[in-house]
PDB file as gemmi writes it, atoms N, CA and C in Angstrom:
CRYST1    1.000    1.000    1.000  90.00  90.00  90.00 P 1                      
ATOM      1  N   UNK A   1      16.802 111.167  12.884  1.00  0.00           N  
ATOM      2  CA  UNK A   1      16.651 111.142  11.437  1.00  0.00           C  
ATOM      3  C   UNK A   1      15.286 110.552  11.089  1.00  0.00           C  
ATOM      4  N   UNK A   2      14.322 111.122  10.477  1.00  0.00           N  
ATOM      5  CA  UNK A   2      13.448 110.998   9.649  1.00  0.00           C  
ATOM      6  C   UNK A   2      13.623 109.631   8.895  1.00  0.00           C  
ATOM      7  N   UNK A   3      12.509 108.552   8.809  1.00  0.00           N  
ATOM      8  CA  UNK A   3      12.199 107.842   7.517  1.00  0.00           C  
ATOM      9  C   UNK A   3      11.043 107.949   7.062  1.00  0.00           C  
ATOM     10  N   UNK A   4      10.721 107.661   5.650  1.00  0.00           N  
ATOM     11  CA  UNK A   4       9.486 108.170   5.495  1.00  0.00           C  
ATOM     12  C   UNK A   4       9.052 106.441   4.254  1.00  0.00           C  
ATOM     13  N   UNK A   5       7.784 106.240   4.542  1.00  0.00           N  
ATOM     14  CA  UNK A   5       7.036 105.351   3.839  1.00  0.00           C  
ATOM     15  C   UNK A   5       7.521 105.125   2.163  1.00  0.00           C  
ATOM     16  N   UNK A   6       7.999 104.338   1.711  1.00  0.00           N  
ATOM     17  CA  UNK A   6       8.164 104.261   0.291  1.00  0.00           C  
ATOM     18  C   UNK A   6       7.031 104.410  -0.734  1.00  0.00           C  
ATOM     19  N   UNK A   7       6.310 104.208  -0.790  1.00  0.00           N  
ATOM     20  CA  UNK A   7       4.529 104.159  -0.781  1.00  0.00           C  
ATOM     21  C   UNK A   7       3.959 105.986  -0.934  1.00  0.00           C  
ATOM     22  N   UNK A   8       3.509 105.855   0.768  1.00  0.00           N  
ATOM     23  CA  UNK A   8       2.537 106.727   0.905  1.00  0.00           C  
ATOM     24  C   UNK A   8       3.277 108.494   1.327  1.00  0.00           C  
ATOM     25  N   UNK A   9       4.761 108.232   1.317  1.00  0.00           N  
ATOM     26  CA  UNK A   9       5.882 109.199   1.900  1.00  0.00           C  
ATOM     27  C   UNK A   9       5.553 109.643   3.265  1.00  0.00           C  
ATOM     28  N   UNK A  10       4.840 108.923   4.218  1.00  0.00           N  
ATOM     29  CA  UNK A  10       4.230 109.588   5.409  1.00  0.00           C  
ATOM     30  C   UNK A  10       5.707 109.231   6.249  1.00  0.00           C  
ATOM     31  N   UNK A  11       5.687 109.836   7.340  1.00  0.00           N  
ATOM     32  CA  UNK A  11       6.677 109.554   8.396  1.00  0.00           C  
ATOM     33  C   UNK A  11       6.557 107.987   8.993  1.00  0.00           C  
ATOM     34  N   UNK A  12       7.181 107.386   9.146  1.00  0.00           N  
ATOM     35  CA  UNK A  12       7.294 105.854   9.597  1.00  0.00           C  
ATOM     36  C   UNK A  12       7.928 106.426  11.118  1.00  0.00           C  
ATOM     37  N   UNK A  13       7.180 105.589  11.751  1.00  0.00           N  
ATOM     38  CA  UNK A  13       7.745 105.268  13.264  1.00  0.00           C  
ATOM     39  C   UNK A  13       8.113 103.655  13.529  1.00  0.00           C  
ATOM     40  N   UNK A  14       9.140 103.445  14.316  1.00  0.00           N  
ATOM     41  CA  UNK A  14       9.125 101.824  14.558  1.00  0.00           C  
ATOM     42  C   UNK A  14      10.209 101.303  14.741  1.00  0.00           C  
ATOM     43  N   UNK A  15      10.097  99.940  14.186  1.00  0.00           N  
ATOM     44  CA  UNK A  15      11.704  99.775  13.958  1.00  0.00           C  
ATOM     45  C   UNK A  15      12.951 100.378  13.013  1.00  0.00           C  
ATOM     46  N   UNK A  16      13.961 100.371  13.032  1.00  0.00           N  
ATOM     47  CA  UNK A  16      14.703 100.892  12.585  1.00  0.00           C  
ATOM     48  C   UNK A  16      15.165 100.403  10.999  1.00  0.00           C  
ATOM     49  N   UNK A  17      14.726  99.093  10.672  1.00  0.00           N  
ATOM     50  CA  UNK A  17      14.779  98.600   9.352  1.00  0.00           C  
ATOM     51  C   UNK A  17      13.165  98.613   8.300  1.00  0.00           C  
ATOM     52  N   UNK A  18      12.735  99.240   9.243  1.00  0.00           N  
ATOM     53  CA  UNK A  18      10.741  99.696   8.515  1.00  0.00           C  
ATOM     54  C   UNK A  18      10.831 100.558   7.198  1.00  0.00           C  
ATOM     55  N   UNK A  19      10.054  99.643   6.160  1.00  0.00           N  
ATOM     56  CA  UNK A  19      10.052 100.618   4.901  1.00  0.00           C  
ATOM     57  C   UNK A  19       8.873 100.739   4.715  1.00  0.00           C  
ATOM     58  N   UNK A  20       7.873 100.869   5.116  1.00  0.00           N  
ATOM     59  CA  UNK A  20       6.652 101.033   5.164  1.00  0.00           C  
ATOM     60  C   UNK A  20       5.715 101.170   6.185  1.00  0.00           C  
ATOM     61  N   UNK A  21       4.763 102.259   6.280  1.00  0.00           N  
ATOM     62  CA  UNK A  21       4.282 102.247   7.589  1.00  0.00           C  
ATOM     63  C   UNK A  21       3.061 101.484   7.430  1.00  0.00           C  
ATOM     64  N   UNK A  22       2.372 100.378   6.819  1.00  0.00           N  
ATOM     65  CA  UNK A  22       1.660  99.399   7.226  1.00  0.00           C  
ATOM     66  C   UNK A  22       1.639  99.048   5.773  1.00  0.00           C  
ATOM     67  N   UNK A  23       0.579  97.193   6.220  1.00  0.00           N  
ATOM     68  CA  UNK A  23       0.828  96.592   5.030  1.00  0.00           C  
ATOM     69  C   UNK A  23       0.095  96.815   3.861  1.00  0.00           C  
ATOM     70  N   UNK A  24      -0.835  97.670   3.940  1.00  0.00           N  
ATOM     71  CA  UNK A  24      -1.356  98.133   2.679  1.00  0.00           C  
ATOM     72  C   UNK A  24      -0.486  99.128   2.111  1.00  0.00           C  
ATOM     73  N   UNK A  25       0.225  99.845   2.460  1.00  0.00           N  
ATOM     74  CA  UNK A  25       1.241 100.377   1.551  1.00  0.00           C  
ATOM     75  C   UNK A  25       2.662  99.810   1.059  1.00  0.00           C  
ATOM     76  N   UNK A  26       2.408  98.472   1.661  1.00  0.00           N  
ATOM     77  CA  UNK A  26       3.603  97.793   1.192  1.00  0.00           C  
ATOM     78  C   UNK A  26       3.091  96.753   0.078  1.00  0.00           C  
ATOM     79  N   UNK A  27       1.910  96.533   0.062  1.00  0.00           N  
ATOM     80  CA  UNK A  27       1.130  95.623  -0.773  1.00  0.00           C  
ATOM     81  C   UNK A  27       0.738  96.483  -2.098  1.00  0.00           C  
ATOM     82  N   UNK A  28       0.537  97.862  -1.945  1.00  0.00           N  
ATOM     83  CA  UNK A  28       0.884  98.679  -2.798  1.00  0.00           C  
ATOM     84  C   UNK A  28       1.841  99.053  -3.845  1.00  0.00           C  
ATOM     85  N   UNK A  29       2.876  99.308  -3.205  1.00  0.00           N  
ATOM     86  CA  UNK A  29       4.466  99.688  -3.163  1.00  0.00           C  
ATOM     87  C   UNK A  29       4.783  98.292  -4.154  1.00  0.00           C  
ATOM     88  N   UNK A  30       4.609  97.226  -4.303  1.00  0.00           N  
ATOM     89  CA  UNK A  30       4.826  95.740  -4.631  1.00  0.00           C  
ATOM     90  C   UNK A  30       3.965  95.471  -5.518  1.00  0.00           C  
ATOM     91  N   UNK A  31       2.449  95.725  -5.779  1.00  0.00           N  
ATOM     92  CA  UNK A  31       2.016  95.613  -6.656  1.00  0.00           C  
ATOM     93  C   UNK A  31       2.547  96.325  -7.847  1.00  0.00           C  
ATOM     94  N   UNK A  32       2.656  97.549  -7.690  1.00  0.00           N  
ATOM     95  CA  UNK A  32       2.876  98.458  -8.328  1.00  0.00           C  
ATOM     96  C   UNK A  32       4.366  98.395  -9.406  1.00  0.00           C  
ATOM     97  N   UNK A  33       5.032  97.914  -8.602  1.00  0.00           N  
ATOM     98  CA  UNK A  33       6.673  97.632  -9.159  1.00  0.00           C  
ATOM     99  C   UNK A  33       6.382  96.620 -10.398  1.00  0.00           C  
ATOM    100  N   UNK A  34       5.700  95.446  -9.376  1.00  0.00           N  
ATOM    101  CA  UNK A  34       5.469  94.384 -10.199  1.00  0.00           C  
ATOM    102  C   UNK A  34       4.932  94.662 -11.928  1.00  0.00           C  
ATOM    103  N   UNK A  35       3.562  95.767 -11.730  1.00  0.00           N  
ATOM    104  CA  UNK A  35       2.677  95.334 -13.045  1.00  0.00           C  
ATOM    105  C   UNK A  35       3.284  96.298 -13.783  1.00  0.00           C  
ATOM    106  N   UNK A  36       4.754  97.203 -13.712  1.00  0.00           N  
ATOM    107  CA  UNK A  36       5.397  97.828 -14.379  1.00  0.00           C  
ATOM    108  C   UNK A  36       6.026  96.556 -15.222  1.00  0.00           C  
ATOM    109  N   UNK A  37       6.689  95.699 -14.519  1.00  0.00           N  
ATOM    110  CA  UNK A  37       7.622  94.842 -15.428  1.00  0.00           C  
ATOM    111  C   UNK A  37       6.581  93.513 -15.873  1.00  0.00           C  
ATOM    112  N   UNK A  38       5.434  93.401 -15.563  1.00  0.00           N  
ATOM    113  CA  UNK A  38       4.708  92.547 -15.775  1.00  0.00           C  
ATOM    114  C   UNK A  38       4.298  92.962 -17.462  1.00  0.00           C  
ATOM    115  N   UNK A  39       3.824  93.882 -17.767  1.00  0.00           N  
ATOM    116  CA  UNK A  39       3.508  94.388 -18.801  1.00  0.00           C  
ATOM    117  C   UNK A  39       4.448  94.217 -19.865  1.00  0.00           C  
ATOM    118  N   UNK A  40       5.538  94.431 -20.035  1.00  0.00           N  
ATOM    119  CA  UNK A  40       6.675  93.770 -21.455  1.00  0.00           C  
ATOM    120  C   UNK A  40       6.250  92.313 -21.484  1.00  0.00           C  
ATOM    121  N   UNK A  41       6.334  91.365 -20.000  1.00  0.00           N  
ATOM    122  CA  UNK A  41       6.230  90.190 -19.823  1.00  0.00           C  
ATOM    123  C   UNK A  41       5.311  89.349 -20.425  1.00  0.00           C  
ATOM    124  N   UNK A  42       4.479  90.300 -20.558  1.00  0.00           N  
ATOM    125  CA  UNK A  42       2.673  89.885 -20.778  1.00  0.00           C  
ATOM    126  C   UNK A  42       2.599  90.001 -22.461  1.00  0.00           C  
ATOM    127  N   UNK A  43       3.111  91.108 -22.671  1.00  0.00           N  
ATOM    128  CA  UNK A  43       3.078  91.080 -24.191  1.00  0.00           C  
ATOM    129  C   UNK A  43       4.299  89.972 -25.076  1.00  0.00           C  
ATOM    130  N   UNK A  44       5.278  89.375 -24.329  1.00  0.00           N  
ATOM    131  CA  UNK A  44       6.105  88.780 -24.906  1.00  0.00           C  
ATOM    132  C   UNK A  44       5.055  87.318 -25.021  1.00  0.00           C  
ATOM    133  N   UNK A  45       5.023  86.503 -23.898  1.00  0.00           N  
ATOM    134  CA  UNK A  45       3.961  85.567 -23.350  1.00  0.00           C  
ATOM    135  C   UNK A  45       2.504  85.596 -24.878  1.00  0.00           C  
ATOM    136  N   UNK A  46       2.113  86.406 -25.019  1.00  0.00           N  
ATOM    137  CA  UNK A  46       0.979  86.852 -25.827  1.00  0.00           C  
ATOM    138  C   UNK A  46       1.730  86.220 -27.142  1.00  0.00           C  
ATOM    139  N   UNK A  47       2.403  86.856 -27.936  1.00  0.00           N  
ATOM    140  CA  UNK A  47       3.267  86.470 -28.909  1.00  0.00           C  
ATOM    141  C   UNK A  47       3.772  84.355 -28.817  1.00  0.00           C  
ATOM    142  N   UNK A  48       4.149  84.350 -28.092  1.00  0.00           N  
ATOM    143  CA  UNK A  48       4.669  83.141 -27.857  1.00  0.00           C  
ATOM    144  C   UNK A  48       3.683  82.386 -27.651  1.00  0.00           C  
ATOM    145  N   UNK A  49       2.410  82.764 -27.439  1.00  0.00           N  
ATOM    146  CA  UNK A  49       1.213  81.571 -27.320  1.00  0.00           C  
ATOM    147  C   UNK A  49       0.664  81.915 -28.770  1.00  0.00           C  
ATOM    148  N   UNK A  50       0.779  82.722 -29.155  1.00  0.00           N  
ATOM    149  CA  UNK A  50       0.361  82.953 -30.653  1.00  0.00           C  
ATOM    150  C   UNK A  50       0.846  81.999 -31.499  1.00  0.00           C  
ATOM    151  N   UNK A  51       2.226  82.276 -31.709  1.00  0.00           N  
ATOM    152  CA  UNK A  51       3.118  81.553 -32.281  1.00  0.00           C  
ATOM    153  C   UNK A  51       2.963  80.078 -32.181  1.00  0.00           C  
ATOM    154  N   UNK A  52       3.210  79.217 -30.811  1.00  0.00           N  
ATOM    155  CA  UNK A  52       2.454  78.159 -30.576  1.00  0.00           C  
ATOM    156  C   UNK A  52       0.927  77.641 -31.097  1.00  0.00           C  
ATOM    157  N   UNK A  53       0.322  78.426 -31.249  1.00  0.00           N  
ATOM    158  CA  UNK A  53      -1.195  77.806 -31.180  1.00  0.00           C  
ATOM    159  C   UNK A  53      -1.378  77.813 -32.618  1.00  0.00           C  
ATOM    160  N   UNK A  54      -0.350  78.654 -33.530  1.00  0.00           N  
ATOM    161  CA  UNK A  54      -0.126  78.848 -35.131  1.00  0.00           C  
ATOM    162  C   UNK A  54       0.551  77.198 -35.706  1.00  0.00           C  
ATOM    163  N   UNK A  55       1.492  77.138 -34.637  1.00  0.00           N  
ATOM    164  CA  UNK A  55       2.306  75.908 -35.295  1.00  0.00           C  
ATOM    165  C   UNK A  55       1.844  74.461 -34.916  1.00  0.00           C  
ATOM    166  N   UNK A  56       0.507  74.702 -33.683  1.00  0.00           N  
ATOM    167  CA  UNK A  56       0.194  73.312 -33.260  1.00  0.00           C  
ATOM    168  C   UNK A  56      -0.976  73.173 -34.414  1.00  0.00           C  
ATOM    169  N   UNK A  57      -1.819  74.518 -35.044  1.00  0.00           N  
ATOM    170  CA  UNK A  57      -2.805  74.096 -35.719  1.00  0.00           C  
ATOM    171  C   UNK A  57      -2.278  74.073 -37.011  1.00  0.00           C  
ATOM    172  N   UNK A  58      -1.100  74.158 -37.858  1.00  0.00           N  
ATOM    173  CA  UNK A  58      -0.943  73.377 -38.523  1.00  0.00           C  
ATOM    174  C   UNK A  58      -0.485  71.750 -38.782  1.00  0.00           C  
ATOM    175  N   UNK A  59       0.015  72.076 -37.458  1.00  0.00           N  
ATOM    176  CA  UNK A  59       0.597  70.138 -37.171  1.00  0.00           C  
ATOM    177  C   UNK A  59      -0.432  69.377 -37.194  1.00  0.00           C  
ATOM    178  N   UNK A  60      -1.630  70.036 -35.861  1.00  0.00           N  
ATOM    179  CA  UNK A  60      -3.160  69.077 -36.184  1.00  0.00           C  
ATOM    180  C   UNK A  60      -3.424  68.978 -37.571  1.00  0.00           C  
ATOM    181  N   UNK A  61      -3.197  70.042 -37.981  1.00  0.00           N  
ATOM    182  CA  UNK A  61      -3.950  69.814 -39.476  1.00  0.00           C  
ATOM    183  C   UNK A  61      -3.428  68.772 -40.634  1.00  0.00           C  
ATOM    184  N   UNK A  62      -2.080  68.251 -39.905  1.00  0.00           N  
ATOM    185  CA  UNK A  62      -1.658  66.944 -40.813  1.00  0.00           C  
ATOM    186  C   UNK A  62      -0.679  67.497 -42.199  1.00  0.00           C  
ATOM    187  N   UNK A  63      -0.602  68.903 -41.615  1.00  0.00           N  
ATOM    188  CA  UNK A  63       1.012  69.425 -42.531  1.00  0.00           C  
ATOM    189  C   UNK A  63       2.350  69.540 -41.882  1.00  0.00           C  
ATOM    190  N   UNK A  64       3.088  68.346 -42.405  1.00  0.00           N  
ATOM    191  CA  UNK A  64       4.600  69.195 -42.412  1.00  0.00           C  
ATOM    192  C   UNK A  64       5.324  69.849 -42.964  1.00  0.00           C  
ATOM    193  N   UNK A  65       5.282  71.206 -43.604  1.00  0.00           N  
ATOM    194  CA  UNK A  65       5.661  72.031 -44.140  1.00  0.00           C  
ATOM    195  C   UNK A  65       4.403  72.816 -44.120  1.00  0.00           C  
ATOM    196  N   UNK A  66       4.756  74.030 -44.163  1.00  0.00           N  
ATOM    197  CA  UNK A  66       3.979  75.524 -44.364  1.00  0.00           C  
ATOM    198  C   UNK A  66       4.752  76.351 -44.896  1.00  0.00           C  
ATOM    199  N   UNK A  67       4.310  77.463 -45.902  1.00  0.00           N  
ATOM    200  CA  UNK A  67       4.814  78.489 -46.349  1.00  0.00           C  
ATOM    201  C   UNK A  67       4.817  79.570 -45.633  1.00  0.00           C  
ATOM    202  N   UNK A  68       5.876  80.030 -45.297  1.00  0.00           N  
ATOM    203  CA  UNK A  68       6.683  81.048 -44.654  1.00  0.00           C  
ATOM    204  C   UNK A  68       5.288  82.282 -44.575  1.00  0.00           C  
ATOM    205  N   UNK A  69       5.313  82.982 -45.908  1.00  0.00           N  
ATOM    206  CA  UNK A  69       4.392  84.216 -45.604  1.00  0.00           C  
ATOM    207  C   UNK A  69       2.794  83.584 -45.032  1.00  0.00           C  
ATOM    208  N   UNK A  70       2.595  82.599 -45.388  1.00  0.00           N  
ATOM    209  CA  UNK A  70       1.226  81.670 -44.727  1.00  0.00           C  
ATOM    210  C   UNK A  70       1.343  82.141 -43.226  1.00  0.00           C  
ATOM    211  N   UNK A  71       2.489  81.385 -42.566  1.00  0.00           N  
ATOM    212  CA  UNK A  71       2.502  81.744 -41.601  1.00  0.00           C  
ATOM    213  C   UNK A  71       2.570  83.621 -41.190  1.00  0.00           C  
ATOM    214  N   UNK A  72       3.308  84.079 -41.705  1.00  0.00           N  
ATOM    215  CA  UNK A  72       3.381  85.673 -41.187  1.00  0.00           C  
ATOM    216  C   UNK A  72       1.675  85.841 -41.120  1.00  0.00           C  
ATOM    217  N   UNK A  73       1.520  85.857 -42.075  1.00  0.00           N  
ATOM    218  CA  UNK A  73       0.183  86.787 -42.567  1.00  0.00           C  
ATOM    219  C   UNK A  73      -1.074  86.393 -41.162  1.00  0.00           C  
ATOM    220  N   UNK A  74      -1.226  85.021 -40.708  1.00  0.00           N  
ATOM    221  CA  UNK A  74      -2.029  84.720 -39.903  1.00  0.00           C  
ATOM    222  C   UNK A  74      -1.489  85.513 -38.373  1.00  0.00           C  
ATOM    223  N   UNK A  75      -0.055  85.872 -38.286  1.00  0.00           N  
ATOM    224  CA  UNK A  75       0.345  86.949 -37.277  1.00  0.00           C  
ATOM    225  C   UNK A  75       1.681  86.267 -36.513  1.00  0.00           C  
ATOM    226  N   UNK A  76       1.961  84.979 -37.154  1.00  0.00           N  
ATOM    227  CA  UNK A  76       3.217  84.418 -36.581  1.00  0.00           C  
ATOM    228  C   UNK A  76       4.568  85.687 -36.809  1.00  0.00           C  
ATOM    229  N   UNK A  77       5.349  85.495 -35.567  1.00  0.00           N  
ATOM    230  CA  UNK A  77       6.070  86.538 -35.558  1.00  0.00           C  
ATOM    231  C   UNK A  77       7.509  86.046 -35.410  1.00  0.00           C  
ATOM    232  N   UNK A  78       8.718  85.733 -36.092  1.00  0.00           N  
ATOM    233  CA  UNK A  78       9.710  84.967 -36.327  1.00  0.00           C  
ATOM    234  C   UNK A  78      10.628  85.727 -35.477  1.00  0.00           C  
ATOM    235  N   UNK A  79      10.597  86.526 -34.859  1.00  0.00           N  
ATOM    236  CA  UNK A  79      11.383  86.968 -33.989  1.00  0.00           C  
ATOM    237  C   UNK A  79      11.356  86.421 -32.476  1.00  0.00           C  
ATOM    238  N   UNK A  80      10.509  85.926 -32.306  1.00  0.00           N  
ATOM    239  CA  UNK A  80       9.892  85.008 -30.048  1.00  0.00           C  
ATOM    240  C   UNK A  80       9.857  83.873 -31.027  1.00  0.00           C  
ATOM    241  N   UNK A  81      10.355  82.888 -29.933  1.00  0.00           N  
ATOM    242  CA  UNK A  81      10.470  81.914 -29.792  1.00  0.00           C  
ATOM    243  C   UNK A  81      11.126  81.386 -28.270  1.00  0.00           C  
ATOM    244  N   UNK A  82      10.965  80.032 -27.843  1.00  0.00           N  
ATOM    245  CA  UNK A  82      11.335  79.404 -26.666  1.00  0.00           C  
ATOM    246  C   UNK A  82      12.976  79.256 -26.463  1.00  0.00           C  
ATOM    247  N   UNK A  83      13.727  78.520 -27.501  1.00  0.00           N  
ATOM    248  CA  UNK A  83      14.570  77.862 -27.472  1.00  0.00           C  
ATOM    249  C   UNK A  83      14.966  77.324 -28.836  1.00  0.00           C  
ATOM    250  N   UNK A  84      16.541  76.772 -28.981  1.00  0.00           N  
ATOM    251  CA  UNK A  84      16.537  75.971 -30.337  1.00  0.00           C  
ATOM    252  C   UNK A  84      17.209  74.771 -30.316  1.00  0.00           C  
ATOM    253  N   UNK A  85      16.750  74.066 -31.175  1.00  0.00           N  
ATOM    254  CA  UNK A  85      17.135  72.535 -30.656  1.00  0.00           C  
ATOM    255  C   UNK A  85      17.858  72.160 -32.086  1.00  0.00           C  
ATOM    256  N   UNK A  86      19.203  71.323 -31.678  1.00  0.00           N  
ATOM    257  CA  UNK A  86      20.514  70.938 -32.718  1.00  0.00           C  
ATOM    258  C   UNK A  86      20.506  70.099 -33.398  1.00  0.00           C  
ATOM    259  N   UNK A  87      19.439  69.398 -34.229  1.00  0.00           N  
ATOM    260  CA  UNK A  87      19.221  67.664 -34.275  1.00  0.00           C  
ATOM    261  C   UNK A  87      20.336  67.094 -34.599  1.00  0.00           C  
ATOM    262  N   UNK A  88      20.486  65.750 -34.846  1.00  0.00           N  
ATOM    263  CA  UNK A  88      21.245  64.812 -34.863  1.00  0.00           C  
ATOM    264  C   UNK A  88      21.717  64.700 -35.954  1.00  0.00           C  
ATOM    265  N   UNK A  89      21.238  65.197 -37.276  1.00  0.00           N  
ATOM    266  CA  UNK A  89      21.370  65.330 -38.427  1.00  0.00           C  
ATOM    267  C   UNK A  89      22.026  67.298 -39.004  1.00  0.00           C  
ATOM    268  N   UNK A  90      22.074  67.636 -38.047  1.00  0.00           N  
ATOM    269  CA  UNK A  90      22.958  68.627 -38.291  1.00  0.00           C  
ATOM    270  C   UNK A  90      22.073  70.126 -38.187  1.00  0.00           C  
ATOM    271  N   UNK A  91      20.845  69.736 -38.298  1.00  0.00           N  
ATOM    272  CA  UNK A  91      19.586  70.549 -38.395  1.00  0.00           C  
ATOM    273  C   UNK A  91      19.221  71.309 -37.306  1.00  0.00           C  
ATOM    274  N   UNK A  92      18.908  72.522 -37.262  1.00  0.00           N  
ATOM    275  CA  UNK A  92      18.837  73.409 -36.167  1.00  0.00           C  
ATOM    276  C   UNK A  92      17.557  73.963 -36.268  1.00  0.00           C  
ATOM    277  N   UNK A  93      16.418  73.560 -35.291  1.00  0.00           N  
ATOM    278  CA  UNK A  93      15.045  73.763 -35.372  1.00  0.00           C  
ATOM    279  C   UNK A  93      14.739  75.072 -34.117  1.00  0.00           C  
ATOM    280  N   UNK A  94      13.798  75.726 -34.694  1.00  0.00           N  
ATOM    281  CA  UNK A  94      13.447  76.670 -33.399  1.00  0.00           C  
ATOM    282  C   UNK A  94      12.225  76.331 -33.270  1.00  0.00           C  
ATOM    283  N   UNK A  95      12.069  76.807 -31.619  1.00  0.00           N  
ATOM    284  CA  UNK A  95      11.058  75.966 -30.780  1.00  0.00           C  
ATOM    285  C   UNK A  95      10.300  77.334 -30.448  1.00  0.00           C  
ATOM    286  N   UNK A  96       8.830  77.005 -30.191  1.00  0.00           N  
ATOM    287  CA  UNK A  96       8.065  78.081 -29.606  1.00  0.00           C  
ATOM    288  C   UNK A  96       7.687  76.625 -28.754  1.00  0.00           C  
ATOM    289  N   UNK A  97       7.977  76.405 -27.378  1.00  0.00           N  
ATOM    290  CA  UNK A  97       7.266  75.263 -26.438  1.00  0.00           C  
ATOM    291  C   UNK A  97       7.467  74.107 -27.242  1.00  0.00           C  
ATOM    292  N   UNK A  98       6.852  73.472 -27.568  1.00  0.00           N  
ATOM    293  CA  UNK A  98       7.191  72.364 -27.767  1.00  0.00           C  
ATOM    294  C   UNK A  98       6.898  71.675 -29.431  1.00  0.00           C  
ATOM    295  N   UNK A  99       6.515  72.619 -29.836  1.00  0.00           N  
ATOM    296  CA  UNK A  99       6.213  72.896 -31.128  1.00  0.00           C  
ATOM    297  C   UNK A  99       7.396  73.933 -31.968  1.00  0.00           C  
ATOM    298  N   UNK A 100       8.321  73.172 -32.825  1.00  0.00           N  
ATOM    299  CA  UNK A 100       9.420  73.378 -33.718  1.00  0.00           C  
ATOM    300  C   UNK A 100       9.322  73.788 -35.292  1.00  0.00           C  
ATOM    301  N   UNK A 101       9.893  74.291 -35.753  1.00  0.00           N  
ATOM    302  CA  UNK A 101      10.349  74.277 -37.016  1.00  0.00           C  
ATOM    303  C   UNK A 101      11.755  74.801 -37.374  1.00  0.00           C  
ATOM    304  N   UNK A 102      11.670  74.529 -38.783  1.00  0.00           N  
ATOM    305  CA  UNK A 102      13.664  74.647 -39.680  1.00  0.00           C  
ATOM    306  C   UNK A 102      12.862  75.352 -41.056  1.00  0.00           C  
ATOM    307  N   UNK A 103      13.300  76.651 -41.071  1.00  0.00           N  
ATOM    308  CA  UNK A 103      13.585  76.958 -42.634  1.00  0.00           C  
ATOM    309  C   UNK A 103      13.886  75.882 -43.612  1.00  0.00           C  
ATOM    310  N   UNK A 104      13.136  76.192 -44.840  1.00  0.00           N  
ATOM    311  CA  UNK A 104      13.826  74.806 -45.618  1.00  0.00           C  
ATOM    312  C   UNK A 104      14.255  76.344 -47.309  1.00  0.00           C  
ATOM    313  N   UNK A 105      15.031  75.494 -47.893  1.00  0.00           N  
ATOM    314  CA  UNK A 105      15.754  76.294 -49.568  1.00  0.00           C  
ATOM    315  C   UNK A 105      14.085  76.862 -50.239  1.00  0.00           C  
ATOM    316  N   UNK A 106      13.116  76.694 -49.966  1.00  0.00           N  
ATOM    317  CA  UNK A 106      12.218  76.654 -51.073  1.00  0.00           C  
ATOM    318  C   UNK A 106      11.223  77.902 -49.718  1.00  0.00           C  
ATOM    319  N   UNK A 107      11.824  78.769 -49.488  1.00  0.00           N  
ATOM    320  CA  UNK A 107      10.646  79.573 -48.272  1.00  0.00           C  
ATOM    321  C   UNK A 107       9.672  78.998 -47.625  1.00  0.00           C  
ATOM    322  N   UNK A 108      10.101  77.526 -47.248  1.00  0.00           N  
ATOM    323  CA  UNK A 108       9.315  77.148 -46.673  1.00  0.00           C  
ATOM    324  C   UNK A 108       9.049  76.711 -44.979  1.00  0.00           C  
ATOM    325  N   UNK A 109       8.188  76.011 -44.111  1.00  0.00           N  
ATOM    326  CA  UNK A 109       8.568  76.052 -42.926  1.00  0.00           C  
ATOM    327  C   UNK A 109       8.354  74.779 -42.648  1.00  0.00           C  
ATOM    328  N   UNK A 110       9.304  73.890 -42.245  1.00  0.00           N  
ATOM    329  CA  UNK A 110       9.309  72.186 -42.127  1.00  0.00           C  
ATOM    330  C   UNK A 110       8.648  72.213 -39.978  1.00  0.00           C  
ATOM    331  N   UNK A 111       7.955  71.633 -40.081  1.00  0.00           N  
ATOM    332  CA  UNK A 111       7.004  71.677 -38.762  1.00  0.00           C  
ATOM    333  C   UNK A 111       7.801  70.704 -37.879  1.00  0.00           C  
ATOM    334  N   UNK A 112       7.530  70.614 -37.076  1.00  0.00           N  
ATOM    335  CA  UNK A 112       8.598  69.327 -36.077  1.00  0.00           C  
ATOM    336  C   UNK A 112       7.364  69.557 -34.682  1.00  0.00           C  
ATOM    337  N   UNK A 113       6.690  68.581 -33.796  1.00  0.00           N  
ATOM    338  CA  UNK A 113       6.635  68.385 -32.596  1.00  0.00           C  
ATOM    339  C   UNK A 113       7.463  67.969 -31.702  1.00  0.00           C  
ATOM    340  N   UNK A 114       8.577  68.176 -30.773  1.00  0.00           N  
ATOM    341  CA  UNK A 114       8.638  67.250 -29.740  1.00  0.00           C  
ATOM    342  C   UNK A 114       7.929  67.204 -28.570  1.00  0.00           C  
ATOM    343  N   UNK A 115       8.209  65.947 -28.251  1.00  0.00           N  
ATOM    344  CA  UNK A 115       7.489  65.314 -26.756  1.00  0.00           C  
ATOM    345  C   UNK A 115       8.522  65.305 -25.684  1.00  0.00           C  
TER     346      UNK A 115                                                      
END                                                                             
């Protein structure tokens, strides 16, 4: 029975568990897989440092609160985010890294850092 290279489809000789007939077509074969799923990855990542670098430069800037479309318009995207955190007070903040916020009644966006 025939095996043939995953890669380059050439005939493989060898051992009997060989999926590749040398390592440049396996370094191939692997790159290749990879920068298929790398690419959604990359664009999610992109967004989420956006988002971050939106909410740390208003925190530097010595605001807690921002207006909602303020934020859209500069390209913050309310859909990515990291995680969400439950506070102690009943309050449910979403996190892009380590940089938070909570909707507030008035369209607004209440800023939060944690450490």
């Amino acid at each position: 029975m025939s095996r043939f290279c995953l890669d380059c489809h050439a005939e493989i000789k060898g051992r009997a568990d060989k999926k590749f007939c040398d390592d440049q077509c396996r370094n191939n074969y692997n790159n290749k897989r990879k920068s298929e799923d790398g690419v959604s990855v990359k664009k999610i990542n992109q967004i989420l440092n956006r988002n971050r670098r939106l909410l740390k430069e208003e925190s530097n800037n010595g605001n807690r609160s921002v207006k909602k479309d303020s934020l859209a318009k500069r390209g913050f995207d309310f859909d990515y985010h990291t995680h969400y955190y439950l506070a102690d007070t009943g309050n449910v903040y979403v996190f892009c890294y380590e940089y938070g916020y909570m909707f507030t009644q008035n369209d607004e966006v209440l800023l939060l850092k944690k450490e």
